[in-house]
Each structure stands twice: as structure tokens, then as C-alpha cells.
C-alpha positions as a printed NumPy array, in Angstrom:
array([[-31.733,  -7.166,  64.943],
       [-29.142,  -9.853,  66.555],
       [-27.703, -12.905,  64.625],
       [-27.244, -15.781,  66.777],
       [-24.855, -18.933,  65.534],
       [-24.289, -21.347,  66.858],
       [-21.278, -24.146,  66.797],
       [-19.831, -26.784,  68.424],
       [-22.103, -29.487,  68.594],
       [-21.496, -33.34 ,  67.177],
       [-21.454, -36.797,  68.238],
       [-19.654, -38.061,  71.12 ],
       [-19.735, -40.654,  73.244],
       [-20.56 , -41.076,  77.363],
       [-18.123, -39.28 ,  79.275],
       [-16.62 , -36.951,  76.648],
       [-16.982, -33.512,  76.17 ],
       [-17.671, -30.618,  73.989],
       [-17.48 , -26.988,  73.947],
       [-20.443, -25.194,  72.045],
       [-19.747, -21.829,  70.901],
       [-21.983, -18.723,  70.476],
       [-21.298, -15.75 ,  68.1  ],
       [-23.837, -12.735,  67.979],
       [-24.304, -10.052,  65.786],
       [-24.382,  -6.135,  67.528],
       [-22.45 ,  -3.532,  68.953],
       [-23.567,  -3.971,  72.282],
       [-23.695,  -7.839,  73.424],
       [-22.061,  -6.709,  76.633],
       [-25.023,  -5.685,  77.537],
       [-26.866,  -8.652,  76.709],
       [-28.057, -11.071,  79.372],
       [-27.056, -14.789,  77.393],
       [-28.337, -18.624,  77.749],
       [-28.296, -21.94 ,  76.581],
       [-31.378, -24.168,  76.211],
       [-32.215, -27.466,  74.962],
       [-34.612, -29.603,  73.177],
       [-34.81 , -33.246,  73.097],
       [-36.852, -35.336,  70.467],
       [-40.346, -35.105,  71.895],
       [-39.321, -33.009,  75.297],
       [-40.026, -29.286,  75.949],
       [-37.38 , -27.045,  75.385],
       [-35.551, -26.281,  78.608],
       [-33.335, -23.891,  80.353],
       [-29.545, -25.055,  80.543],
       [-26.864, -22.337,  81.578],
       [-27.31 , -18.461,  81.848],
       [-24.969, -15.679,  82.687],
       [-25.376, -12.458,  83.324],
       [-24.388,  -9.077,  81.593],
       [-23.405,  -7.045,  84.486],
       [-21.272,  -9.215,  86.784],
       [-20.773, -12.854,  84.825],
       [-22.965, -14.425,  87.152],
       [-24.16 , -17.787,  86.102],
       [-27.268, -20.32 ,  86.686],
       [-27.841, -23.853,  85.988],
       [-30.151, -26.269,  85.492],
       [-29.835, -28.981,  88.307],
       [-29.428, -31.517,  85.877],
       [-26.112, -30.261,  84.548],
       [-24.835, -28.828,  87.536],
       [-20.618, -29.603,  88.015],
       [-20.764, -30.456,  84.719],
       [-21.25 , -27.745,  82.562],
       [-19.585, -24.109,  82.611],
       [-21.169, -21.193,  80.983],
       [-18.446, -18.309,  79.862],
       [-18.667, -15.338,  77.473],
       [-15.891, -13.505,  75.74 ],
       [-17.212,  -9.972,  75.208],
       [-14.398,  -9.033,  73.148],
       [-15.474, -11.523,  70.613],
       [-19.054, -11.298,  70.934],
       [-19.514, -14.955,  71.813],
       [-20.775, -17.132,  75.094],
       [-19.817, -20.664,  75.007],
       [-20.739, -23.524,  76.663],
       [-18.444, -26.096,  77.896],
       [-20.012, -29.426,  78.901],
       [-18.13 , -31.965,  80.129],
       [-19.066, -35.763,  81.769],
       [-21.918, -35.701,  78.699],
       [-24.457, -38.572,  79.507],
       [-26.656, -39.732,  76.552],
       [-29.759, -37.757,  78.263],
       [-28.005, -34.692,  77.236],
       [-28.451, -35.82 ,  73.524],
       [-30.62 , -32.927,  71.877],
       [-30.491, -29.321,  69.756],
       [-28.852, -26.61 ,  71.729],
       [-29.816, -23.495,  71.425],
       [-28.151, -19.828,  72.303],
       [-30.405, -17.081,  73.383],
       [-29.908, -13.257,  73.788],
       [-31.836, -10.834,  76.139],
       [-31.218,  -7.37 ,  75.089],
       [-33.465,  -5.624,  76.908],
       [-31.512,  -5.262,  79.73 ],
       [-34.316,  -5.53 ,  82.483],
       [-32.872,  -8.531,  83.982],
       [-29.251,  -9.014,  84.623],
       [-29.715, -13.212,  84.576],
       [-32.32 , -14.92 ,  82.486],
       [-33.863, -17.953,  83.139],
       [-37.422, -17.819,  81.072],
       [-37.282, -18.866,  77.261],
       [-40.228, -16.283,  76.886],
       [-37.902, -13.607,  78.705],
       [-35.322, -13.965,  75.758],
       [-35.49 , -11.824,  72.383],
       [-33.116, -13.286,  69.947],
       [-32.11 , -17.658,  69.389],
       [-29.513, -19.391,  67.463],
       [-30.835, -21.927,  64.796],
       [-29.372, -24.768,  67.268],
       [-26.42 , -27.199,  67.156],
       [-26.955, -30.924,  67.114],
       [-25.558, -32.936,  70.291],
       [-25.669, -36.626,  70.391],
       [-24.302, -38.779,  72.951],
       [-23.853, -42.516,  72.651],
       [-23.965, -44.688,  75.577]])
């Protein structure tokens, strides 16, 4: 079983930034392929950032590209998030996800991830 908690989130306004935060539970989240999703009122949930387990690699969503930065610390167990240039359309719940399987080294697919974070609110006012 992994714990997932999230932090970080809050209300900010056009232009600002914020750095979410990520802690999981386990011995081994080095070997755990990581992301960050969203969900807007009404909206899908949908793929942010991801980064990898074996080499840091990261992916992003087009829509946040140059502005966001996915990092993890493995020494403290935690990926964060930094998002910068926040527009109000990136108003919504955040959430962390762990893949432990280890079959894929970057993970895109919600349904690919085991484990989620209960979500941090992040509202941007125009």
C-alpha cells in the first residue's frame, strides 16, 4: 500500500506561481514511475507532468509546456511540481499519482497508475 499527499496548492492570482509538493509512503518510490493530473469543475481529469523512475525523464501536457517543471527528490520520497506563469484555466484539483509496477519507465495513462493523492486545490484569479 502507498500513501500519497499532497501540498502546495492555494489561491493565486494570473502570472504567479506555486510549487505543489508530493510525499509517498514506501521503501521503494525510486522505483516508482510519478505524475501529476488535473481536474477542473465539470472537465475530465487530465494528464499534466510525468517523470520517470529510471532516468528523470519528464513529459508534459502541451498546455503547460515552458511553464511547468516536474522534479522528484528520492531521498525524501516526494515529486513536486513547480508551475509557474499560472493562467486562470489552470484553476482545478491536482492530483499526484504513483506507478509501482515498474513496467513503464514514464506514465502518461491515469488507468496505467496504481496509487493517487486526495488532491490539492489550485485557483487562479484573472
Amino acid at each position: 500500500q502507498v500513501r500519497l499527499v499532497e501540498s502546495g496548492g492555494g489561491l493565486v492570482q494570473a502570472g504567479d506561481s506555486l510549487r505543489l509538493s508530493c510525499t509517498a509512503s514506501g521503501r521503494t518510490f525510486s522505483s516508482y514511475a510519478m505524475g501529476w493530473f488535473r481536474q477542473a469543475p465539470g472537465r475530465e481529469r487530465e494528464f499534466v507532468a510525468a517523470i520517470s523512475w529510471s532516468d528523470f525523464a519528464t513529459q508534459y501536457a502541451d498546455s503547460v509546456k515552458g511553464r511547468f517543471t516536474i522534479s522528484r527528490d528520492n531521498a525524501k520520497n516526494t515529486v513536486y511540481l513547480q508551475m509557474n506563469s499560472l493562467k486562470p484555466e489552470d484553476t482545478a484539483v491536482y492530483y499526484c499519482a504513483a506507478d509501482i509496477e515498474g513496467l513503464h519507465t514514464i506514465v502518461v495513462l491515469s488507468t496505467d497508475y496504481d496509487y493517487w493523492g486526495q488532491g490539492t486545490q489550485v485557483t487562479v484569479s484573472s
